[in-house]
matplotlib code that plots the C-alpha trace (Angstrom):
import matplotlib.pyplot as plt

x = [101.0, 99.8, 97.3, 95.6, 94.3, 90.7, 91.2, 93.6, 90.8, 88.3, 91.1, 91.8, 87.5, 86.1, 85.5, 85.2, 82.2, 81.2, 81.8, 80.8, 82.1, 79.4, 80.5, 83.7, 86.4, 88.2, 88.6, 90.1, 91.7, 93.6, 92.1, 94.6, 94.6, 95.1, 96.2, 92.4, 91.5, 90.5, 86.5, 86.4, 87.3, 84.2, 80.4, 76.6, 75.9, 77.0, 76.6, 77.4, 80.2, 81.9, 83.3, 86.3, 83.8, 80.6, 78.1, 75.0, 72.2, 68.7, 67.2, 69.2, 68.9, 65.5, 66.4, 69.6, 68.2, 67.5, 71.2, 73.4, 75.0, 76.0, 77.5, 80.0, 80.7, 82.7, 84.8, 83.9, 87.0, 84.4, 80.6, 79.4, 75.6, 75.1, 72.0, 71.6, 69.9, 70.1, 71.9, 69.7, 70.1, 71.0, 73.6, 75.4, 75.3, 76.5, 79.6, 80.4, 80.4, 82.5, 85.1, 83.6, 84.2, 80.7, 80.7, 77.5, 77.7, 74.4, 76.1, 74.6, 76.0, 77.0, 79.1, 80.6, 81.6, 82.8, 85.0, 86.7, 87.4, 89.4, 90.9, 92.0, 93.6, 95.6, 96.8, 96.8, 98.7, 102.1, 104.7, 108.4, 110.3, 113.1, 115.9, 115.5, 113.9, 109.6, 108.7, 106.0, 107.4, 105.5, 102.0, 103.8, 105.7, 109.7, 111.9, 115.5, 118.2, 121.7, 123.9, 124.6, 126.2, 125.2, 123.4, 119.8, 118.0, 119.9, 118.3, 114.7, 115.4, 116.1, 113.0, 111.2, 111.8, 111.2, 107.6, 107.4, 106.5, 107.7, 106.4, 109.1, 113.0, 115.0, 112.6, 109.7, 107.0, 105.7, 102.5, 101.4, 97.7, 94.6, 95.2, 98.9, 100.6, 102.9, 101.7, 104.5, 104.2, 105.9, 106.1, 104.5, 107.6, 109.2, 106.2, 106.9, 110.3, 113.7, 117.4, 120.5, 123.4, 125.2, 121.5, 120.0, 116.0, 114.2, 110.2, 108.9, 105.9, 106.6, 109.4, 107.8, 103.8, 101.0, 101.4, 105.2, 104.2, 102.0, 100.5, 101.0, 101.9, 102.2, 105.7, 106.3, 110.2, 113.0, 116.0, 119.3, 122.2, 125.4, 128.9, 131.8, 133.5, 137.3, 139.1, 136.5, 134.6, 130.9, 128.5, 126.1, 125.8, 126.3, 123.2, 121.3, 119.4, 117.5, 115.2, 116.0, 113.6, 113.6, 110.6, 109.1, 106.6, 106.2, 105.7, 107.8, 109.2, 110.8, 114.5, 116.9, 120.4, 121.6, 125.4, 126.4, 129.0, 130.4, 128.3, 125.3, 121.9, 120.4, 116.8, 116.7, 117.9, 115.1, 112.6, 113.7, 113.7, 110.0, 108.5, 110.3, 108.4, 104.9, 105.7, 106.3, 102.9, 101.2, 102.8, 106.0, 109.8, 112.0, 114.9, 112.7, 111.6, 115.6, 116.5, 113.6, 114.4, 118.5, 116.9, 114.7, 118.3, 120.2, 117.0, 117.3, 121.2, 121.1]
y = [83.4, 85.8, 85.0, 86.0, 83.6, 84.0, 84.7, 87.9, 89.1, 89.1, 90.6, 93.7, 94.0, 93.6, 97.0, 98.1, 95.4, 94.5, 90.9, 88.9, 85.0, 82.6, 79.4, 77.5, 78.8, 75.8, 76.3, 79.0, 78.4, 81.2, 83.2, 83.3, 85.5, 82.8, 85.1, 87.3, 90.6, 90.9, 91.5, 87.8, 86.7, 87.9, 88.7, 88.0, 84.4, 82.7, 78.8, 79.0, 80.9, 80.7, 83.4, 82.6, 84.1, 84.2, 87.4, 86.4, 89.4, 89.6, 88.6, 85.5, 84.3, 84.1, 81.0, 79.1, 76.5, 75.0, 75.2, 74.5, 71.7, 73.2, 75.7, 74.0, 72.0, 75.0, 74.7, 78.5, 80.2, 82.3, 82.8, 86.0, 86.8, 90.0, 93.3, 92.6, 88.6, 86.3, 83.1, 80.1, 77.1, 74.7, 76.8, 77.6, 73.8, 73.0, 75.2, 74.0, 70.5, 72.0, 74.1, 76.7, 80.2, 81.9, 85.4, 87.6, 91.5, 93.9, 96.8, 96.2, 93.6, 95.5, 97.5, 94.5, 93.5, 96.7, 97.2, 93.6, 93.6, 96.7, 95.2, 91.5, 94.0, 95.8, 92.2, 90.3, 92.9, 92.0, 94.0, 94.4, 96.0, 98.5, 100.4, 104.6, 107.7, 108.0, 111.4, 113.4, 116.3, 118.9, 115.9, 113.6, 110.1, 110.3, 107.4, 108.9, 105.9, 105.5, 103.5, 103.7, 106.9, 108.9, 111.2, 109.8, 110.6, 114.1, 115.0, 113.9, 116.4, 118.9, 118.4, 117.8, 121.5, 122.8, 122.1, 118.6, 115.1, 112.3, 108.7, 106.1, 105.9, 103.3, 100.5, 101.0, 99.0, 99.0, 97.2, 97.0, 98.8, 97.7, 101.1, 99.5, 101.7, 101.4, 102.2, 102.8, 102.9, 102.6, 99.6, 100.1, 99.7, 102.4, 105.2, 108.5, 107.7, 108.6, 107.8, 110.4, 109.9, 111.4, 112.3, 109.0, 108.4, 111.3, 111.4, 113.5, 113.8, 115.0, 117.3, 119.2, 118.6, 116.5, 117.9, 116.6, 113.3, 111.2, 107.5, 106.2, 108.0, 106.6, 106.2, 108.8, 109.1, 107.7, 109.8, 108.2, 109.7, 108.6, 109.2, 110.3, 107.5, 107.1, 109.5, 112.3, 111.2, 111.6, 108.7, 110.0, 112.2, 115.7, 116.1, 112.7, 112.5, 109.5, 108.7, 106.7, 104.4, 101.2, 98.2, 97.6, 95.1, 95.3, 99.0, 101.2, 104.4, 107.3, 107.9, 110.3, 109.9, 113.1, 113.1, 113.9, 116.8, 119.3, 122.6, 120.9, 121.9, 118.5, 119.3, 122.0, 119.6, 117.0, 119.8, 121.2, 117.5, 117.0, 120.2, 118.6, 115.5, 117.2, 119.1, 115.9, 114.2, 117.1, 116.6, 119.4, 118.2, 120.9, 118.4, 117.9, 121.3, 122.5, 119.4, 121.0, 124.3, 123.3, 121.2, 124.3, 126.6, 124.3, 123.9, 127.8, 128.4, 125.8]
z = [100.8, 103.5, 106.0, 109.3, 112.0, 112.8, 116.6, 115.5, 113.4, 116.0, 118.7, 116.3, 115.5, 118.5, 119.8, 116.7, 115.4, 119.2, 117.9, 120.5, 120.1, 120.3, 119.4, 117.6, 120.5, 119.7, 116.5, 114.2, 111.2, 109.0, 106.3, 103.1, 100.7, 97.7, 95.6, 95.4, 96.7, 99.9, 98.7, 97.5, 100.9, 102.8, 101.8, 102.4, 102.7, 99.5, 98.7, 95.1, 95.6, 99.7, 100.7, 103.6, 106.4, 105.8, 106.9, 107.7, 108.3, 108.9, 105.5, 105.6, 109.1, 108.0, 105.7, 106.6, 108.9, 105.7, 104.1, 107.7, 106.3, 103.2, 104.8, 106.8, 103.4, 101.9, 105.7, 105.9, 108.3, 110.4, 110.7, 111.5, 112.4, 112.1, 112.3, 116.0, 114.8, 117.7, 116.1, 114.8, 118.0, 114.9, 113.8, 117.2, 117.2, 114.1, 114.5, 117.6, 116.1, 112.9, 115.4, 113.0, 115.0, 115.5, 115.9, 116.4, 115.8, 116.4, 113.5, 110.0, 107.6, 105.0, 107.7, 108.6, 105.4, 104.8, 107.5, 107.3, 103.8, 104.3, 107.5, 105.5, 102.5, 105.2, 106.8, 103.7, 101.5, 100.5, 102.5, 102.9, 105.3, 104.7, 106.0, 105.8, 107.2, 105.5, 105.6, 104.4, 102.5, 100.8, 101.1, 99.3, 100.8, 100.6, 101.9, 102.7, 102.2, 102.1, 104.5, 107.9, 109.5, 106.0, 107.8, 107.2, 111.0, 111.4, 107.7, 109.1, 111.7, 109.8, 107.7, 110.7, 111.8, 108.5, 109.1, 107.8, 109.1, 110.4, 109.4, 110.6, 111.5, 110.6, 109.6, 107.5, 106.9, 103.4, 101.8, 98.4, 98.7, 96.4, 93.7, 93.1, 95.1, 97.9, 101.9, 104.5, 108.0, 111.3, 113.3, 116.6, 118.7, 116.8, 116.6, 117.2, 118.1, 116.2, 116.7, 115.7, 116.7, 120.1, 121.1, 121.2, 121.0, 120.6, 120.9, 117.7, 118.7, 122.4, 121.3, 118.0, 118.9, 117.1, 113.6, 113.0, 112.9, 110.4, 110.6, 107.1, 103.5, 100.2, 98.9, 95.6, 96.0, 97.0, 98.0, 98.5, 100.1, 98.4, 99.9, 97.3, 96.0, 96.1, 95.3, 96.0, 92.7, 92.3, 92.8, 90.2, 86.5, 87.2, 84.6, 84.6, 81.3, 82.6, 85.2, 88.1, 90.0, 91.6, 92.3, 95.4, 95.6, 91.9, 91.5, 89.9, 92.6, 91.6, 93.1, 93.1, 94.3, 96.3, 97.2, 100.6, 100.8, 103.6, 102.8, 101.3, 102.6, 102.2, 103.0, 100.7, 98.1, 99.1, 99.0, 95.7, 94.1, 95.7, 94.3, 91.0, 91.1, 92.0, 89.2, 86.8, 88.2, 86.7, 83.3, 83.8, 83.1, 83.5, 81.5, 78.6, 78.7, 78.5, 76.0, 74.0, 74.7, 73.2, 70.2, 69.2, 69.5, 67.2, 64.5, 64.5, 64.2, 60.7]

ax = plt.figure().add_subplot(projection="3d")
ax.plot(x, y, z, "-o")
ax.set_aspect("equal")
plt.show()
């Protein structure tokens, strides 16, 4: 179960609400995402239904001396008093009796319900950390794996100066987003930064300028970089009829297994099996088109 204590959430919103914390200091529990979308989490004042903070705006500020003690019933995570409204006496009281935290915001409810339920689907979104090189190739998200020493950092380089961007080196952060997707990011120790070997850290950003590096992408494609087996042999079909992919956080990615070789232009290789895959999200397969293409041939020759 994921969570985020209250006293984070009003750390990370603060500037960005001008929450101001009025009463409850000493308490602070966390909000969990018990398995429901972030949305069900927070709303307008709700009694029939509580929501894990409650928003309260003008129109019901004007009413909720009469309903304080059901409110604290529900054992609501966080209290927020929001369109400017100077909190009810009754009700800074009766949170600081609850430990309830009380926050007051002068922005608009509904932009406070807005902006936190996007904020608790980013921190309450399942996410997984993973070894690789995310790019952005060609606008679509492509995590280069493979093991250590492959050549995964020096390839990101190369696509880097091929007009391309950087998301994260060596650990990515990935989250499961609310259309069933899959989010990856950098960790913020790591931004900007990336690590190839005899050169050491190396500051994308500083080096090759604002536009070679991005905040987040969504993950399309996976490209792995496989050393040959023993004995020189291949580590994948030289024509692969079927589609590879693999699950992360329960959704299905594309991946393509690229075999490191001397003489290979890898980034050319990534960017020719990208272009492939923007082609199959619009409905084109060029290996169904040839299978087609060699089914027709033999119908014809009979």
């Amino acid at each position: 179960m994921h969570q985020v204590n209250v006293a984070r959430l009003h750390d990370d919103n603060r500037e960005a609400l001008s929450l101001a914390w009025v009463a409850g200091r000493d308490g602070g529990t966390a909000v969990r995402s018990e398995a429901v979308a972030a949305a069900a989490l927070i709303g307008h004042l709700n009694l029939t239904h509580p929501n894990s903070i409650q928003v309260i705006g003008a129109y019901e500020a004007g009413m909720v001396s009469g309903f304080i003690e059901r409110l604290f019933e529900s054992h609501p995570a966080a209290i927020i008093v929001a369109d400017g409204v100077t909190p009810p006496s009754a009700l800074v009281e009766a949170a600081t009796r609850a430990h309830t935290p009380l926050f007051a915001s002068p922005l608009p409810a509904p932009r406070v319900i807005e902006k936190l339920t996007r904020y608790l689907a980013k921190a309450l979104a399942a996410h997984v950390e993973r070894h690789g090189v995310f790019m952005d190739v060609l606008g679509l998200g492509v995590l280069i794996t493979g093991e250590s020493g492959v050549g995964k950092s020096e390839l990101g380089i190369e696509l880097i100066s091929r007009g391309h961007g950087l998301v994260a080196d060596d650990v990515v952060d990935l989250s499961r987003i609310g259309d069933g997707g899959i989010e990856g990011r950098c960790p913020a120790m790591l931004k900007d930064f990336i690590e190839v070997r005899g050169l050491g850290l190396l500051n994308i950003r500083t080096i090759f300028g604002e536009t070679a590096v991005r905040r987040k992408m969504k993950l399309r494609l996976i490209t792995h970089l496989a050393k040959p087996l023993a004995g020189g042999k291949d580590p994948t079909e030289r024509l692969p009829l079927a589609e590879l992919s693999e699950d992360i956080l329960g959704v299905t990615v594309r991946k393509v297994i690229i075999p490191v070789a001397a003489g290979r232009n890898l980034a050319v290789l990534v960017e020719a099996a990208v272009r492939n895959e923007i082609l199959k999200l619009r409905g084109i397969d060029s290996t169904e088109e040839f299978l087609a293409r060699q089914k027709q041939k033999m119908q014809d020759s009979e």
